[in-house]
MIMIVEX-339656 format. One line per field, with one value per residue (C-alpha): x, y, z negated. Coordinates in steps of 0.2 Angstrom, whole numbers, plus 5000, padded with zeros to 4 digits. Example, Ala and Ser with C-alpha at 12.3 -4.5 7.8 and 13.67 -1.06 7.14 Angstrom:
2
c1	5062  5068
c2	4978  4995
c3	4961  4964
//
This chain:
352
c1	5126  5112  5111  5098  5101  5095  5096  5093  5086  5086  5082  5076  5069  5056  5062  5060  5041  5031  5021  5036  5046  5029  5026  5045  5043  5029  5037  5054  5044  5031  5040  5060  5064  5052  5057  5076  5071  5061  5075  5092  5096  5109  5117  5111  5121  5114  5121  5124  5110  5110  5103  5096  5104  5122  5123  5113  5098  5084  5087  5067  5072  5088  5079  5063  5076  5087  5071  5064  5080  5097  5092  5084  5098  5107  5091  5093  5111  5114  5126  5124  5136  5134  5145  5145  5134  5134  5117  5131  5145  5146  5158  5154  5173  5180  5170  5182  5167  5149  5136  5135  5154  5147  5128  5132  5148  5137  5132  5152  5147  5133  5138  5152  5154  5165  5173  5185  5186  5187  5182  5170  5170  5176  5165  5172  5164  5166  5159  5154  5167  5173  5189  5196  5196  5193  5209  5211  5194  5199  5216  5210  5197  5209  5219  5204  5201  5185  5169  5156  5153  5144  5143  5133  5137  5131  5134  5126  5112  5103  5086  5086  5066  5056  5058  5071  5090  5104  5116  5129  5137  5150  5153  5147  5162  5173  5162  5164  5177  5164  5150  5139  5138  5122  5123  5114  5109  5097  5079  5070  5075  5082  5096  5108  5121  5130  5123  5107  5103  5092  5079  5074  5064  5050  5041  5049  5042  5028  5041  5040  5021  5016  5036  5043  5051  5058  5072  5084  5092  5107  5113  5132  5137  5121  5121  5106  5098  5079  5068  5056  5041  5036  5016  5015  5013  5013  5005  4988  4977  4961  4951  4939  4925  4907  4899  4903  4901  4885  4881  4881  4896  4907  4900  4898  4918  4931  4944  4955  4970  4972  4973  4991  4995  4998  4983  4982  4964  4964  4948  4942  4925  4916  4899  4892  4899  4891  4897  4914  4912  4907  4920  4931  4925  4926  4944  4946  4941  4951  4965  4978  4994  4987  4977  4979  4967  4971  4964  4969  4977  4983  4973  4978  4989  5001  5002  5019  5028  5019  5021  5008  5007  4997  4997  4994  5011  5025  5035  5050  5040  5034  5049  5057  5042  5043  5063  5060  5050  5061  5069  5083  5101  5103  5111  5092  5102  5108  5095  5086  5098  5099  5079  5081  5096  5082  5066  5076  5084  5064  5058  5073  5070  5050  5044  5062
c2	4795  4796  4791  4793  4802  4797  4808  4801  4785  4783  4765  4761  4777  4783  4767  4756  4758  4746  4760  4770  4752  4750  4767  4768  4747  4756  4769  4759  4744  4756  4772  4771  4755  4753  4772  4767  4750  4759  4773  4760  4768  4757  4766  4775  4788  4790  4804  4797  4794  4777  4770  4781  4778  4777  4763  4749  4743  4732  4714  4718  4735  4725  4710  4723  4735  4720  4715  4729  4740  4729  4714  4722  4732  4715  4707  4719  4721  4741  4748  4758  4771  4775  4790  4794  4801  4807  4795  4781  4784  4777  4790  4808  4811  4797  4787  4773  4761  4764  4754  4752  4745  4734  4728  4728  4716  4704  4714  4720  4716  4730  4741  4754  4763  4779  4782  4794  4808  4801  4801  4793  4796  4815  4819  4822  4809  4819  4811  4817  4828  4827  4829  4815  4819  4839  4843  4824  4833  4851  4848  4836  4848  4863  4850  4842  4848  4841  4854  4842  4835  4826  4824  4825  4843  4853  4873  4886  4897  4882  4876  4860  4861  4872  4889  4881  4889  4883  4897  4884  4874  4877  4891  4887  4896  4882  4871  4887  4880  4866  4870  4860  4853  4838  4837  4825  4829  4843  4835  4851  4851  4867  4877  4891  4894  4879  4871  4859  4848  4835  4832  4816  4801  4802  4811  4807  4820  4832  4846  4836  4841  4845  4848  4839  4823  4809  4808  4816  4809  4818  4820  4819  4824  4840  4842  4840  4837  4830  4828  4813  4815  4803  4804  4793  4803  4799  4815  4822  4835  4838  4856  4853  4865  4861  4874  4868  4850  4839  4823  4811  4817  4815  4797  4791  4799  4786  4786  4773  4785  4788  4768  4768  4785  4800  4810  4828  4834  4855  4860  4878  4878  4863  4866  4848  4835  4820  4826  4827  4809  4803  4808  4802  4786  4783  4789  4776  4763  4767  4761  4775  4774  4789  4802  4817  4834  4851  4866  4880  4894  4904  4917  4917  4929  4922  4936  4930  4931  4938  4924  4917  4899  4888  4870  4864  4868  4853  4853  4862  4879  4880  4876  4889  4903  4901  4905  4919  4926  4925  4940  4934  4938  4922  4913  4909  4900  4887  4887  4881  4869  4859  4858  4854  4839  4834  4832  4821  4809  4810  4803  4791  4782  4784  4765  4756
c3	4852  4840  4822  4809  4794  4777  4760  4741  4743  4723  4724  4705  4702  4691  4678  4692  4696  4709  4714  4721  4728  4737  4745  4749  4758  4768  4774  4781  4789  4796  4800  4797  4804  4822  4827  4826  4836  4850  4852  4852  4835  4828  4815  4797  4788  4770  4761  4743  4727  4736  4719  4706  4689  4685  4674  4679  4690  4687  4694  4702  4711  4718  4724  4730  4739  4746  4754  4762  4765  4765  4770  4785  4789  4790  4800  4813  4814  4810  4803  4787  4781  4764  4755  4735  4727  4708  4702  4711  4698  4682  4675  4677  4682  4693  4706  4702  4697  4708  4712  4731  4731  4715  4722  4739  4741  4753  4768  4772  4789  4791  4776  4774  4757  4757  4739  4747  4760  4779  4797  4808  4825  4823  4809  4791  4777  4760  4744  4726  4721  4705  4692  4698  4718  4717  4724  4736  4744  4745  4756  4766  4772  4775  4785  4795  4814  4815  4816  4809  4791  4780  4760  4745  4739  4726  4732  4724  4731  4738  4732  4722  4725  4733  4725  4713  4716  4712  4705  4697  4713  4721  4734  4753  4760  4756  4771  4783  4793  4802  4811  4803  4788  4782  4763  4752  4733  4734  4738  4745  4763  4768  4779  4778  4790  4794  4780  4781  4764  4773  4758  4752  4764  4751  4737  4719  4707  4708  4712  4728  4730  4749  4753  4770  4768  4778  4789  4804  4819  4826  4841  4842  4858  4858  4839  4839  4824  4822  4809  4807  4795  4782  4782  4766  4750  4730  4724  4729  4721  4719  4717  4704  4706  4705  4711  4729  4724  4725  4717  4733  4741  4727  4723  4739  4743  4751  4737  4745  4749  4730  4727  4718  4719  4706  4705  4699  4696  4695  4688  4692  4687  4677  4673  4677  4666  4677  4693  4685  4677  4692  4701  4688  4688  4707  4704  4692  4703  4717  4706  4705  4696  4687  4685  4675  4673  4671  4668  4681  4668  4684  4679  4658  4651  4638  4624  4617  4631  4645  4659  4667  4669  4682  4674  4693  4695  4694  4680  4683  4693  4675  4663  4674  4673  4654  4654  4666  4652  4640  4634  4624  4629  4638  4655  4660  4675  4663  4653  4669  4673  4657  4656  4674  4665  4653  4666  4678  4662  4655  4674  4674  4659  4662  4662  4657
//
């Protein structure tokens, strides 16, 4: 039997933005949805982070994701097995109240929300773990004979993003009983072991930047497992340097893949202000959701603290080249991890 394999949907995200709701809708009713169709995939694992904040969701992103997500699952008579994640909770410590089990009550029939540890046709179901089911969790998997699993597991020495290591998770040995093991929560997809974090179906940040994203199918009887791209992006960027740039080609560009899209402009070399207006202003017409420039500083030195810091780079590369620099007697691990805290609650409550 195949099934497909979904990781952090974050439906809501980025304080609800249309721009992300409409790349997402394009990517299930272009890619998602007619591959499942053509190959007689009937069923969906989605591997927690169903929806993106813990306490509350716009009625637009519910009524935008029960169109082009649920109310298709429904349409098309799948099933959709969704276990906890932490974004799904409301309390950091129980997963007593969640929004899949409080926003999905109508679709029973397709739907199947796992609050607790289980099995599904010989493959273990593990949720967020928390205070509340730490030790539930831990002895049902001593006790379990089955050799596949899936959860939403945060295990230390993982990337979160690319080149971005967890060192504060939980230890992988405690998963080393099965053979494999397909974890939500970390969106950089990425294996070790017996261990495969599946990644997200999309880009959501500019960590995301030019990283593989969209879906798996496993196999069950081969173990198998699949990955299925998602060619639709949110973030591009362009190399500014007009030395190599003439007047014509950039004004008579196709812009019409940046039309509502997060644009990153790095400038190199700018010597000819109406080349670089121009293309600005094509940009601009394009109609992006933004466009932002920066100066490439690969090359600066900072004198206070001797890092060097591209401004190309996404957010988090550089938060965590400044605290590497640091020479203060300091966990720079959880250092990282609460800038990490802040960045993702900044993104969150971007726009609501």
């Amino acid at each position: 039997m195949k099934i497909a394999i979904l990781g952090d949907t974050h439906f809501g995200m980025r304080g609800d933005s249309l721009a992300f709701h409409a790349l997402y809708s394009k990517f299930y009713k272009d890619i998602f949805f007619p591959y499942l169709l053509q190959n007689g995939i009937t069923t969906i694992f989605q591997l927690g982070d169903l929806f993106d904040r813990r306490k509350y969701i716009s009625f637009q992103s519910l009524a935008l994701c029960r169109k082009y997500f649920f109310d298709e699952i429904s349409r098309y008579n799948l099933e959709l097995h969704v276990l906890l994640g932490n974004h799904d909770i409301t309390y950091r410590n129980t997963l007593e109240v969640n929004s899949p089990e409080l926003l999905l009550q109508e679709y029973t029939n397709n739907i199947f929300i796992y609050n607790e540890p289980a099995s599904w046709q010989g493959i273990d179901i593990i949720p967020w773990i928390c205070k509340d089911n730490e030790q539930q969790i831990n002895e049902y998997i001593s006790r379990s004979n089955n050799s596949v699993c899936f959860g939403h597991f945060e295990l230390a020495g993982f990337e979160m993003d690319r080149g971005n290591f967890c060192h504060e998770g939980m230890d992988p040995s405690i998963l080393r009983r099965y053979e494999i093991v397909l974890s939500g929560h970390f969106h950089h997809k990425s294996s070790q072991g017996n261990i495969t974090y599946v990644g997200t179906p999309g880009e959501m940040t500019w960590a995301d930047y030019n990283d593989d994203r969209g879906f798996h199918i496993f196999d069950t009887n081969t173990r198998e497992l699949e990955f299925i791209a998602n060619p639709y992006r949110m973030f591009y960027k362009i190399k500014y340097n007009d030395d190599d740039m003439q007047y014509n080609e950039v004004a008579e560009a196709d812009y019409s893949q940046y039309t509502g899209k997060q644009v990153k402009i790095v400038v190199e070399k700018r010597n000819n202000s109406f080349i670089f207006d121009t293309l600005i202003d094509c940009l601009t017409k394009a109609n992006p959701v933004d466009v932002s420039v920066v100066e490439d500083f690969s090359d600066t030195i900072l004198a206070s603290d001797d890092v060097k810091i591209d401004e190309a780079e996404d957010t988090i590369s550089i938060l965590d080249k400044y605290v590497d620099g640091l020479t203060l007697p300091v966990d720079s691990s959880k250092i990282k991890g609460i800038l990490r805290d802040v960045y993702f609650e900044a993104m969150t409550a971007e726009n609501s």
